[in-house]
C-alpha positions as CSV (number, residue, x, y, z in Angstrom):
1,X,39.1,0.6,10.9
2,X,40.7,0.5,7.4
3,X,43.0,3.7,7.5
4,X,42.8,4.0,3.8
5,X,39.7,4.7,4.2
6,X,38.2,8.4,4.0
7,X,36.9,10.0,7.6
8,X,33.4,9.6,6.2
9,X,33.6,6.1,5.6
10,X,35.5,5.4,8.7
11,X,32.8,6.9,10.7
12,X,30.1,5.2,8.9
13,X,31.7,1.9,9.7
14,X,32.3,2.9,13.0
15,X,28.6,3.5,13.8
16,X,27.4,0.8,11.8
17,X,29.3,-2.0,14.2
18,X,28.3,-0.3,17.5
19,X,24.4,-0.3,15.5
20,X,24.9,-3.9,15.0
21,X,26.6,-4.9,18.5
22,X,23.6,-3.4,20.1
23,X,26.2,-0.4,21.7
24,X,24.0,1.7,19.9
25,X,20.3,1.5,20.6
26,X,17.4,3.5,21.4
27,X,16.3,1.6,24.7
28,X,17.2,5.5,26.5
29,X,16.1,7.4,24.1
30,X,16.7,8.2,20.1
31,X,20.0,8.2,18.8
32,X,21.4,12.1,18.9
33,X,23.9,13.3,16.4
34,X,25.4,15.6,18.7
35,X,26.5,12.7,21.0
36,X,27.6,10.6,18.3
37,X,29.9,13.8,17.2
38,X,31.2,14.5,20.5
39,X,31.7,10.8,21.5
40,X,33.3,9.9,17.9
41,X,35.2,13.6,17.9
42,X,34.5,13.7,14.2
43,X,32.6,17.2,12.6
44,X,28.7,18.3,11.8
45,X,29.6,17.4,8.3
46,X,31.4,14.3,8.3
47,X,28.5,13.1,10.6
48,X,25.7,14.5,8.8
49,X,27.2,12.4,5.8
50,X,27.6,9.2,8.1
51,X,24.0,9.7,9.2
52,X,22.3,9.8,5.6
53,X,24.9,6.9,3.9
54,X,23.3,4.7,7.2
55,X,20.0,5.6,6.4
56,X,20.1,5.1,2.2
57,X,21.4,1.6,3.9
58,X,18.5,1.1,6.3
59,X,20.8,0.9,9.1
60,X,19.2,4.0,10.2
61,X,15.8,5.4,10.8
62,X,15.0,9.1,11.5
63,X,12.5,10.9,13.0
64,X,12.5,14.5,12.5
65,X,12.8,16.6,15.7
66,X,13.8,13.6,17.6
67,X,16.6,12.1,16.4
68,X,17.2,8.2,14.7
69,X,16.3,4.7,15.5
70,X,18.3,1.3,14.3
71,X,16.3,0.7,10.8
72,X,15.4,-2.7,9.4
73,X,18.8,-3.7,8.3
74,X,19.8,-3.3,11.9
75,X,17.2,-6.2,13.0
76,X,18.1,-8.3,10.2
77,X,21.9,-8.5,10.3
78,X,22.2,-8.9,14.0
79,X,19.1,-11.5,14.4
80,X,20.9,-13.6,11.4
81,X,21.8,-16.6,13.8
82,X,18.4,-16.8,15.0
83,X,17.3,-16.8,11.2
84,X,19.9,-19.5,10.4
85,X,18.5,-21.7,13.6
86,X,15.1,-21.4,12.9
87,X,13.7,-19.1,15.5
88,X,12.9,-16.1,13.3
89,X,10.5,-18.0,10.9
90,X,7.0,-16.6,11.8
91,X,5.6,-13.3,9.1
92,X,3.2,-11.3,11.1
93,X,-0.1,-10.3,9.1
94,X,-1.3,-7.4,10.8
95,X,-5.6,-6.5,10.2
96,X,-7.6,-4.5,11.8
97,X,-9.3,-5.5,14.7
98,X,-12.1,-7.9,14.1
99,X,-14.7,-6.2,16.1
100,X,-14.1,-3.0,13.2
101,X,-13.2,-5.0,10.4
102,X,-15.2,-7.8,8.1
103,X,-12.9,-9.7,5.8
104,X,-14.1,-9.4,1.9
105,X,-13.6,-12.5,0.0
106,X,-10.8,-10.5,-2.3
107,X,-8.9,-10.6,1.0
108,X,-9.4,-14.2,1.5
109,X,-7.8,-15.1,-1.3
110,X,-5.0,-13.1,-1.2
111,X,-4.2,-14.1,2.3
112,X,-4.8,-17.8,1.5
113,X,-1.5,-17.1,-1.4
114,X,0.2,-15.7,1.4
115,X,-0.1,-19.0,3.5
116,X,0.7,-21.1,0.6
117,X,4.2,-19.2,-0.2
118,X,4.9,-19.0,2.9
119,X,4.9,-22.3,3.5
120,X,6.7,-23.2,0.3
121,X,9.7,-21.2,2.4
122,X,9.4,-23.4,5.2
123,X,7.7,-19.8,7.0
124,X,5.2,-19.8,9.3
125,X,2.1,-17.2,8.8
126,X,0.3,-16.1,11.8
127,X,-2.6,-13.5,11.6
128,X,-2.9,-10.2,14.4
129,X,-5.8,-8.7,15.4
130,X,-4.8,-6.2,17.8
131,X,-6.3,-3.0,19.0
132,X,-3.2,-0.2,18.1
133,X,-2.6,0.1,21.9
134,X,-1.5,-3.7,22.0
135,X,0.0,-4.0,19.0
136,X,3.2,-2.2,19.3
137,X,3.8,-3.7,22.4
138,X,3.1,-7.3,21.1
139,X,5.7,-7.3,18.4
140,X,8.2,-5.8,20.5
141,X,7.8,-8.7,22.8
142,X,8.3,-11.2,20.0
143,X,10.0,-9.2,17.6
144,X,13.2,-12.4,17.5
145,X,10.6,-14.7,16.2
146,X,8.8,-12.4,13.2
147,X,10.5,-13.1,10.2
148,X,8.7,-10.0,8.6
149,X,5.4,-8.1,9.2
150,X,2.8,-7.9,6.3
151,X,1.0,-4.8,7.3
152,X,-2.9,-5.6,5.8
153,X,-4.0,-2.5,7.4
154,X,-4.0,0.9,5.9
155,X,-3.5,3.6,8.7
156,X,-1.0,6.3,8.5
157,X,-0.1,6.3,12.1
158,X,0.0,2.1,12.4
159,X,2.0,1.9,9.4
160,X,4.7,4.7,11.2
161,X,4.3,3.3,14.3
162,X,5.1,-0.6,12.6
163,X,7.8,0.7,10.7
164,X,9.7,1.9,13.9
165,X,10.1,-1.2,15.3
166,X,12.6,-1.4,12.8
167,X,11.3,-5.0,11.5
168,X,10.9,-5.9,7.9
169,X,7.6,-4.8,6.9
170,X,5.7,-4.9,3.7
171,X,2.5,-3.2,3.4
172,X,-0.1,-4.8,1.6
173,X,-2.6,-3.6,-1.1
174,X,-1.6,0.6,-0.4
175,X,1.1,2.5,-0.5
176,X,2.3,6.0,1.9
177,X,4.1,8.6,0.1
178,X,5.4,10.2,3.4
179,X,6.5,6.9,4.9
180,X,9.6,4.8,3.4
181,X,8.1,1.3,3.5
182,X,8.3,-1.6,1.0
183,X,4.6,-2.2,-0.9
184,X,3.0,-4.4,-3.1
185,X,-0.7,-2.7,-4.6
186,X,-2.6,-2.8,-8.0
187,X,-1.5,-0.7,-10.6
188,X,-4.1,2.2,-9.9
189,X,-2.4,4.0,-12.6
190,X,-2.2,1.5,-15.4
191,X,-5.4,0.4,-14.8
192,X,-7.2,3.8,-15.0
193,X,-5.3,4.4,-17.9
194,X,-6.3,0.9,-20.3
195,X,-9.9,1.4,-19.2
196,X,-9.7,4.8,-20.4
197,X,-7.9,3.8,-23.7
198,X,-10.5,0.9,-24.4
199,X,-13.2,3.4,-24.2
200,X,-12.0,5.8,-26.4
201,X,-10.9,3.5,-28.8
202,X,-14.8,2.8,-28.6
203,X,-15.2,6.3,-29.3
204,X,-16.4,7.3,-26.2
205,X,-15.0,11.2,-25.9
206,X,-16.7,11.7,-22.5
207,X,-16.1,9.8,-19.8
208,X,-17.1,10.1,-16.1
209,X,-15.5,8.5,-13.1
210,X,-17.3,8.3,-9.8
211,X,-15.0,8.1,-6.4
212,X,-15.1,7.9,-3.1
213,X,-13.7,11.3,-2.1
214,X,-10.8,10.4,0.7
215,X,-7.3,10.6,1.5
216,X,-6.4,7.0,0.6
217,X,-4.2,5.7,-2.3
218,X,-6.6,4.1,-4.0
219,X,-9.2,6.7,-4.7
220,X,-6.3,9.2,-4.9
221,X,-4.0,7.7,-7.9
222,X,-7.1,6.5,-9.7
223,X,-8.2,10.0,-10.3
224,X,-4.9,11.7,-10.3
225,X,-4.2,9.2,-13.4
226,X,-8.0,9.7,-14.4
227,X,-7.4,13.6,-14.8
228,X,-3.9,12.9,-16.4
229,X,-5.7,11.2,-19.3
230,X,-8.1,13.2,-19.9
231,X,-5.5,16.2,-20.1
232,X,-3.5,14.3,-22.5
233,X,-6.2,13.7,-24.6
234,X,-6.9,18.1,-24.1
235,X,-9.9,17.8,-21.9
236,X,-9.9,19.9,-19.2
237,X,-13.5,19.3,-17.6
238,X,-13.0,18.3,-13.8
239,X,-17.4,18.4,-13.7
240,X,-16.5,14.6,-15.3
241,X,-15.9,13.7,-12.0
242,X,-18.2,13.0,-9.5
243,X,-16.9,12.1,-5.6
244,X,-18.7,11.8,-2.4
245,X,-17.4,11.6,1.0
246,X,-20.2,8.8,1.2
247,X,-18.9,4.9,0.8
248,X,-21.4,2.5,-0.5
249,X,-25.1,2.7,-2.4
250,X,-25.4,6.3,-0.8
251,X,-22.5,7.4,-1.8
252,X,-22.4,6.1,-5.7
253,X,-25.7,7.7,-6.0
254,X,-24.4,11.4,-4.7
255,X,-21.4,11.2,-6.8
256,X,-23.5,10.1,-10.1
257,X,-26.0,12.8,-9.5
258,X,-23.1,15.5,-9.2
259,X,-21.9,14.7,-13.1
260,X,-25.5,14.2,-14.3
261,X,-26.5,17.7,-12.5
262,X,-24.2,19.2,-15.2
263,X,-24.9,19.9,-19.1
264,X,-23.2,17.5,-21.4
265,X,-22.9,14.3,-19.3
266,X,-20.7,11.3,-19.9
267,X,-21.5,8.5,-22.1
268,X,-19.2,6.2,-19.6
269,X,-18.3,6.1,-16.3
270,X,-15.5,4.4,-14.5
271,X,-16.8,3.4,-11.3
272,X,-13.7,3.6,-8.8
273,X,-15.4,1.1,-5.9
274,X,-17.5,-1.9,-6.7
275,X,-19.1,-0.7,-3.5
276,X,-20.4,2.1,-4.8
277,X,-21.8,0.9,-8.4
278,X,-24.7,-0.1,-6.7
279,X,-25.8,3.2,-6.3
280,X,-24.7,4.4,-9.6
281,X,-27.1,2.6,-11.1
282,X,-29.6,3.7,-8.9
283,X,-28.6,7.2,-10.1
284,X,-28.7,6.4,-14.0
285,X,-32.1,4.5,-13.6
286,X,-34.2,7.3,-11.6
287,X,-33.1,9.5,-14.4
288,X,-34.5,6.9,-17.6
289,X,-31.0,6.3,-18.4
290,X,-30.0,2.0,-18.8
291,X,-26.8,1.1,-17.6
292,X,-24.9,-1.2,-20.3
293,X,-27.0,0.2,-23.6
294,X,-27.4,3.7,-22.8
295,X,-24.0,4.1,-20.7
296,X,-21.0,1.9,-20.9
297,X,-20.0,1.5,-17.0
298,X,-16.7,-0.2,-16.0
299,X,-15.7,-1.3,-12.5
300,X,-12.5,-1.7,-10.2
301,X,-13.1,-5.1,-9.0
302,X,-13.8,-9.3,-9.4
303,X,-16.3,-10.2,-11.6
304,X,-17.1,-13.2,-9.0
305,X,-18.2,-10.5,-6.5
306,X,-20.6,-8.7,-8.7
307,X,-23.8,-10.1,-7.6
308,X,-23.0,-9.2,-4.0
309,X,-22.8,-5.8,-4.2
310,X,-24.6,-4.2,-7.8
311,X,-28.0,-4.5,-5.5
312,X,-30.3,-7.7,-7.3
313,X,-29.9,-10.5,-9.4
314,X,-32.0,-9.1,-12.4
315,X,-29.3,-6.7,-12.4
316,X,-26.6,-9.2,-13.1
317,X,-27.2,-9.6,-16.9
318,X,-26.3,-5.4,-17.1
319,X,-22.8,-5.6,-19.4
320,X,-19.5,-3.9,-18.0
321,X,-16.3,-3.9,-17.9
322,X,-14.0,-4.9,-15.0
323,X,-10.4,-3.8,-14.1
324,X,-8.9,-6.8,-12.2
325,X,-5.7,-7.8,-10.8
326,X,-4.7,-11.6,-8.9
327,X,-5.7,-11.3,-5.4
328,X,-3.2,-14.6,-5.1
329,X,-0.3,-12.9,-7.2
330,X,-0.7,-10.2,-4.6
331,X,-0.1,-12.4,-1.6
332,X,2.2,-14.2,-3.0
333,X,4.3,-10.7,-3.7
334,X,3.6,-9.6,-0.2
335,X,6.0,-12.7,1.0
336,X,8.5,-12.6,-1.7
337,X,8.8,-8.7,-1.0
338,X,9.9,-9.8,2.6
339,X,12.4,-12.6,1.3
340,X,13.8,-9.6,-0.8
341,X,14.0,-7.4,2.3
342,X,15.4,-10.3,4.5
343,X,18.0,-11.2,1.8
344,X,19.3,-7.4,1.2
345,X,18.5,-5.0,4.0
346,X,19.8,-2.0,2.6
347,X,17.7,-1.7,-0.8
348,X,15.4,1.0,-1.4
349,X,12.0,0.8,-0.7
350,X,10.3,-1.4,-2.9
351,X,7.1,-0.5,-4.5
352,X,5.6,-3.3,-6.2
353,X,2.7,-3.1,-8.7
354,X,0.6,-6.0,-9.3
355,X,-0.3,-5.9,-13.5
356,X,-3.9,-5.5,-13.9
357,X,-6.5,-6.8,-16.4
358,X,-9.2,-5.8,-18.4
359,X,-12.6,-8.4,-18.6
360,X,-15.7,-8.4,-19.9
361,X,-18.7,-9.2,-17.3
């Protein structure tokens, strides 16, 4: 160790090399700071300072009540030969199982990007469908061949459970507030935001958004930034906003009723879940009111995918808007994301928004 160096630092190092000589691992158990204090004969602060330097580094994972795991940087700097000779070239893209999972065409394409950059990199992409019960046990078992693990499967407890192997891993299309993991997503905010703006602008003063009332990022940052707007623009009416625990036809319909229930309703409605617009309009037309002339109606999603999920063709000549993004700009982020990771390990979590667009359809 460099003696100029303060205590701190020393220690730091100290822990760092044993982290990447594999001295230090947690194959009996997590890493405890009270051994690491008596076995380095150093104090609760100097440690405790160690401990967070070697996280904000990714050397260093913890898990509260527990203890800490080698991080991601861990992986990366002591698997760098097998990077260098080729072994480690394979990005894991984690789904669902099949048997509870259909693929939507938006995915297609962004996973088809994927492949394509990947490739460009000389990396090979290989798709997992494993129930969670195989899954850890799978990567672990080929964890020095996986370049990186795109994680197209939104799950609290997989994503936790994925990020402690202590692999690169990019999460695709969401993002966890509670979990420190790279992401690439659509910019919910932004995009709730210019639909907003082009309807006022159009002097539309009351506007509804419908929602699919759960815990996921999407629903939740679209109306957090939905009720944000509406604040700054001195509205304070939350009956605008009409959720349902329902997904699909059922549930547009329940959510549309709950605004139009209510005096004063909305002259547009941003619909948060192409899924659910099918039902909207079920909503607006039982009550006499025509989507596109009597109600301006904007949707999250690809104009390409309209006709398979507003209900009928004769409804495909109703006029809305649509807030896009590039399902192949996404996938392509997703592997750049892990390049980034593999070429600096100890960056802060990256949270990568995709720009969205407004179109006509």
């Amino acid at each position: 160790m460099n003696k100029t160096a303060s205590l701190t630092d020393q220690c730091t190092e100290h822990i760092k090399q044993m982290l990447l000589s594999g001295e230090l691992t947690n194959s009996k158990g997590f890493i405890n700071e009270k051994e690491l204090r008596t076995r380095l004969n150093v104090s609760r602060i100097t440690m405790r300072r160690s401990l967070s330097a070697l996280q904000n580094d990714n050397l260093l994972i913890s898990i509260p009540y527990r203890g800490y795991i080698p991080g991601p940087a861990v992986h990366i700097l002591s698997s760098e030969n097998g990077y260098k000779s080729g072994s480690c070239r394979t990005i894991l893209w984690v789904k669902p199982p099949s048997e509870i999972h259909k693929e939507l065409m938006h995915e297609k394409l962004t996973l088809n990007a994927a492949k394509e950059e990947a490739k460009k990199q000389d990396l090979n992409l290989s798709v997992c469908q494993l129930t969670p019960k195989e899954l850890i046990p799978y990567i672990e078992k080929n964890r020095h061949t996986i370049f990186g693990i795109a994680l197209d499967w939104l799950d609290n407890s997989i994503a936790e459970s994925v990020r402690l192997t202590g692999l690169p891993v990019t999460l695709v299309e969401g993002s966890y507030d509670n979990i420190s993991i790279d992401s690439v997503i659509q910019a919910n905010e932004k995009g709730t935001e210019a639909a907003i703006n082009k309807l006022w602008e159009a002097g539309h003063k009351r506007i509804g958004m419908v929602v699919w009332a759960i815990p996921m990022i999407q629903p939740v940052r679209r109306r957090s930034a939905f009720v944000t707007a509406l604040l700054q623009r001195g509205i304070i009416d939350m009956g605008l906003i009409g959720s349902s625990a329902r997904f699909g036809t059922a549930g547009g319909r329940e959510a549309t009723a709950r605004i139009f229930n209510r005096p004063n309703p909305p002259t547009a409605i941003i619909i948060c879940h192409p899924e659910m617009a099918s039902g909207v309009i079920d909503e607006l037309e039982s009550r006499k009111i025509r989507p596109g002339d009597d109600i301006n109606l904007t949707v999250w999603g690809m104009p390409d995918t309209k006709e398979r999920w507003i209900g009928s063709k004769s409804r495909m000549k109703i006029p809305m808007d649509f807030i896009t993004w590039s399902r192949e700009e996404m996938g392509r982020l997703v592997i750049r994301t892990l390049e980034a990771r593999r070429s600096d390990p100890t960056m802060p979590p990256l949270h990568i928004e995709v720009p969205i667009s407004l179109i006509n359809g």
